[in-house]
C-alpha positions in Angstrom: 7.6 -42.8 -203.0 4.4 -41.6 -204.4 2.9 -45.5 -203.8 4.9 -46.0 -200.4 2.6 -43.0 -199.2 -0.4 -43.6 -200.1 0.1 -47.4 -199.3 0.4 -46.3 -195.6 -2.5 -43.6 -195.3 -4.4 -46.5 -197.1 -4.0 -49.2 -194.0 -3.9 -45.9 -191.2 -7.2 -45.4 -192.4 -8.5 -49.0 -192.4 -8.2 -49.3 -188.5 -11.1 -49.0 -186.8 -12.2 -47.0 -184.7 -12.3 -47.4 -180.8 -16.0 -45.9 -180.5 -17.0 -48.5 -177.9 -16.4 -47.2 -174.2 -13.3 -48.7 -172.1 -16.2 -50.3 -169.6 -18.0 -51.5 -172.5 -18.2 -56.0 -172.0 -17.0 -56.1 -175.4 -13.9 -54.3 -174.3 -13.0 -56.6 -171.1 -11.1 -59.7 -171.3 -13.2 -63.1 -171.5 -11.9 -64.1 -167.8 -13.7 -60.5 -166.2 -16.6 -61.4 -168.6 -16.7 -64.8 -166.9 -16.7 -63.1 -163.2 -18.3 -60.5 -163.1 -22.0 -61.6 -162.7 -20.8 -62.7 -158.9 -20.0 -58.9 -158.2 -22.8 -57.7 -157.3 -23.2 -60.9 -154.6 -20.0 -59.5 -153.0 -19.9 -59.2 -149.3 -19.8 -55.3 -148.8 -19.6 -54.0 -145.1 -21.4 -50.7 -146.2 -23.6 -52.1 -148.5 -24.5 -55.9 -147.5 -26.5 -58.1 -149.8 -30.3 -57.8 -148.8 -31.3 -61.7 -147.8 -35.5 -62.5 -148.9 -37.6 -63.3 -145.9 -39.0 -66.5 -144.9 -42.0 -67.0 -143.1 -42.6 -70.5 -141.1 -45.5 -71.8 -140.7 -45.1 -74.3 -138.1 -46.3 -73.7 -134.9 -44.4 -71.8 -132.2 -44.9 -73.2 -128.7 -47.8 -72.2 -126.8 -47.4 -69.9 -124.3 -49.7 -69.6 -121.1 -50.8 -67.1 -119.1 -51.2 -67.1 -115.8 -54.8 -67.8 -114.9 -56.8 -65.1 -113.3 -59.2 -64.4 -110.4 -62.7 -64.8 -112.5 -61.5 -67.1 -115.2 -62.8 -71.0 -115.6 -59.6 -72.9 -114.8 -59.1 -75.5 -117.8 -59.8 -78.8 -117.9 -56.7 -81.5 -117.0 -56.5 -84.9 -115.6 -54.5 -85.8 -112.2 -54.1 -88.7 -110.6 -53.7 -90.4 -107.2 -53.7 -93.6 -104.9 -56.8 -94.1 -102.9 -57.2 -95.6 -99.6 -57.4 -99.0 -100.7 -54.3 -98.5 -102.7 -55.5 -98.2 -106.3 -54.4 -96.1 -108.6 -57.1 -93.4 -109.6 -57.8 -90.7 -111.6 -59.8 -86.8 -111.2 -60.3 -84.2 -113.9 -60.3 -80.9 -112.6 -63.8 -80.4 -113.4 -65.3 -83.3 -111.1 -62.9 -81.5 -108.6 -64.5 -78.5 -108.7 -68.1 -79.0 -110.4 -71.1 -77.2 -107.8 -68.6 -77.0 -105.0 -66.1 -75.1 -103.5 -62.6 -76.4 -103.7 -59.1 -75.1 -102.4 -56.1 -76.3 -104.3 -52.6 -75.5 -103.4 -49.7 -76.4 -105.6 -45.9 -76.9 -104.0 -42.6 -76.8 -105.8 -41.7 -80.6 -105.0 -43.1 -83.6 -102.8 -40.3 -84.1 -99.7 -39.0 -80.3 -100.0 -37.9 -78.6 -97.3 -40.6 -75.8 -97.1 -43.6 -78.0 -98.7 -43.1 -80.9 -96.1 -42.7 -78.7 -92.7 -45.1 -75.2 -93.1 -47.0 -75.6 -96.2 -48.8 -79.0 -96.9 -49.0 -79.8 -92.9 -50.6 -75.9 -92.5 -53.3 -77.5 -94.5 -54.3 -80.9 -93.1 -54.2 -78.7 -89.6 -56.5 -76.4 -90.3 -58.7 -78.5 -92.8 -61.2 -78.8 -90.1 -61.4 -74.9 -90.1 -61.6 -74.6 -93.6 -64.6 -77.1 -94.1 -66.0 -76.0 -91.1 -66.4 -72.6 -93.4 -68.0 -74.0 -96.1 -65.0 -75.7 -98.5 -65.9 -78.8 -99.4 -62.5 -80.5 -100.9 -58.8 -79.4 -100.5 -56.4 -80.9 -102.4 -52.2 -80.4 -103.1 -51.0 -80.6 -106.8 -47.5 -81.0 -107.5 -45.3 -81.9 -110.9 -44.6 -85.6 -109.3 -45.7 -88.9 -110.0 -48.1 -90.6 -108.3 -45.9 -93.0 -106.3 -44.1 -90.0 -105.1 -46.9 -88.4 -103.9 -48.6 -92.0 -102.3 -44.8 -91.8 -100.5 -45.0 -88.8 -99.3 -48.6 -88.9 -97.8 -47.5 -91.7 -95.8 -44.5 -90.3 -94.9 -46.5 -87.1 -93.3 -48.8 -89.3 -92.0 -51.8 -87.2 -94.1 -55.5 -88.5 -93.7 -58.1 -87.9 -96.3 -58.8 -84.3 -95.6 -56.3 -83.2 -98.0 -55.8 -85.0 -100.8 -52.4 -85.3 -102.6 -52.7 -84.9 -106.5 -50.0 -85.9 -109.1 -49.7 -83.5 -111.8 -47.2 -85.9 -113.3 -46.8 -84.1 -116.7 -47.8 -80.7 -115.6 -50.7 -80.5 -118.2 -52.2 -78.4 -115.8 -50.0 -76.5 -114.3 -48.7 -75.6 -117.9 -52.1 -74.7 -118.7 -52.9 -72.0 -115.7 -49.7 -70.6 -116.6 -47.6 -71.5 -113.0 -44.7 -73.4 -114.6 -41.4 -72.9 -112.5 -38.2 -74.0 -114.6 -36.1 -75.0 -111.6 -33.7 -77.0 -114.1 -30.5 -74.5 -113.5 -30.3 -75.8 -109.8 -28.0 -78.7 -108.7 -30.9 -81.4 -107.0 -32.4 -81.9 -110.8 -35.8 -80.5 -110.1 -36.2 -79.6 -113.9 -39.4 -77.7 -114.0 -42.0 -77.9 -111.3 -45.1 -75.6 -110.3 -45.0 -72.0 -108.4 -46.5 -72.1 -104.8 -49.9 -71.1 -104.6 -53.2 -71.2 -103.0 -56.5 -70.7 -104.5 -60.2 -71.3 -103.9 -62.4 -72.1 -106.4 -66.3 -71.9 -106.4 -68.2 -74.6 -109.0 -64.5 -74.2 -111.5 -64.5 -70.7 -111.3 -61.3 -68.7 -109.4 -62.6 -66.7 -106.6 -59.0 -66.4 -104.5 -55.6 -67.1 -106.0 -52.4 -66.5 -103.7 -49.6 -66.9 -106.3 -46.2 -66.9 -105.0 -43.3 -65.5 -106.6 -41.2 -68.9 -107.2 -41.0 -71.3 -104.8 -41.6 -68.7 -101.8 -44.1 -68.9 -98.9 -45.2 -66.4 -98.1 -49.4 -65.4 -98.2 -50.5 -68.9 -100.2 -50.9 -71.1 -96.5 -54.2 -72.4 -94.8 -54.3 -69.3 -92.3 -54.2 -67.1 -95.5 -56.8 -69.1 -97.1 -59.1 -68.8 -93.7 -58.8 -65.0 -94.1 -60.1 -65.1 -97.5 -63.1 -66.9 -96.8 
């Protein structure tokens, strides 16, 4: 009995004892171990996993302001057919070098308002206007060339106002009067803003800018005012 004892205190006291904590890795199952790194990657609504920032370092597009009474107008290349048919070219600066020029843009060649009160306002009182001192006047729009040949003949327009094709709108993009017509149903896409503005040896002196595609202070008698 003696032996029986002391034979069980002998292996009651050989078990080891639990000093490591419940929570301790040693104490969880191999599968938990396995897991549990992804825990702290979980998605928690009150406590959501903090993502690192990236920075890009392409280019953004450019954005253009809208040119000002004062300021040089950029440089750009437009084009147009001349009497004898051909195909030519202008830069903006030949347009306007050590004179004084009046451009006016229109929404679209053949629209309603540029075809009856705008462009026609100008070849009418182009006479007026020279007789005052400008020395060129020219029409921009965002159309090719042939559209803007077409359209000249179509209005019956002499060589007092010429009829510029902006065909890319390099410049208009680059004085800042884009108009994004491309939500309405005729498929204009995007064209330029209506305005009027004279310009002394490249420099704005006047610029009517219309909101849009509206007309109302950018015409020739506006123009004659200002003068």
């Amino acid at each position: 009995m003696a032996a029986t004892a002391a034979q069980s205190m002998s292996r009651l006291l050989s078990v080891p004892k639990l000093t490591t904590s419940l929570l301790s890795p040693k104490s969880l199952p191999s599968t938990l171990l396995s897991s549990s790194s992804s825990f702290s990657c979980l998605p928690l609504k009150f406590r959501p996993c903090p993502q690192p920032l990236r920075f890009s370092t392409a280019a953004g597009p450019k954005i253009s302001a809208v040119i000002s009474v004062g300021e040089k107008l950029p440089d750009a290349t437009l084009s147009y057919f001349d009497a004898a048919d051909e195909l030519q070219t202008v830069t903006i600066s030949d347009l306007t070098k050590s004179k004084k020029t009046i451009l006016f843009a229109v929404p679209g060649a053949f629209t309603p308002t540029c075809s009856q009160k705008h462009l026609p306002g100008f070849v009418e009182k182009a006479a007026d206007l020279k007789a005052k001192g400008v020395d060129t006047i020219a029409c921009v729009s965002v159309n090719d060339a042939f559209v803007m040949k077409a359209w000249k003949k179509d209005l019956n327009v002499g060589d007092d106002v010429m009829l510029l094709s902006d065909g890319n709108g390099e410049f208009t993009k680059a004085i800042g009067c884009e108009l994004d017509l491309s939500d309405k149903p005729v498929g204009l896409g995007v064209r330029s803003r209506r305005y009027a503005m004279l310009v002394d040896d490249g420099v704005v002196k006047v610029l009517n800018l219309e909101e849009g595609g509206a007309f109302t202070f950018s015409g020739a008698e506006d123009m004659l005012k200002a003068l």
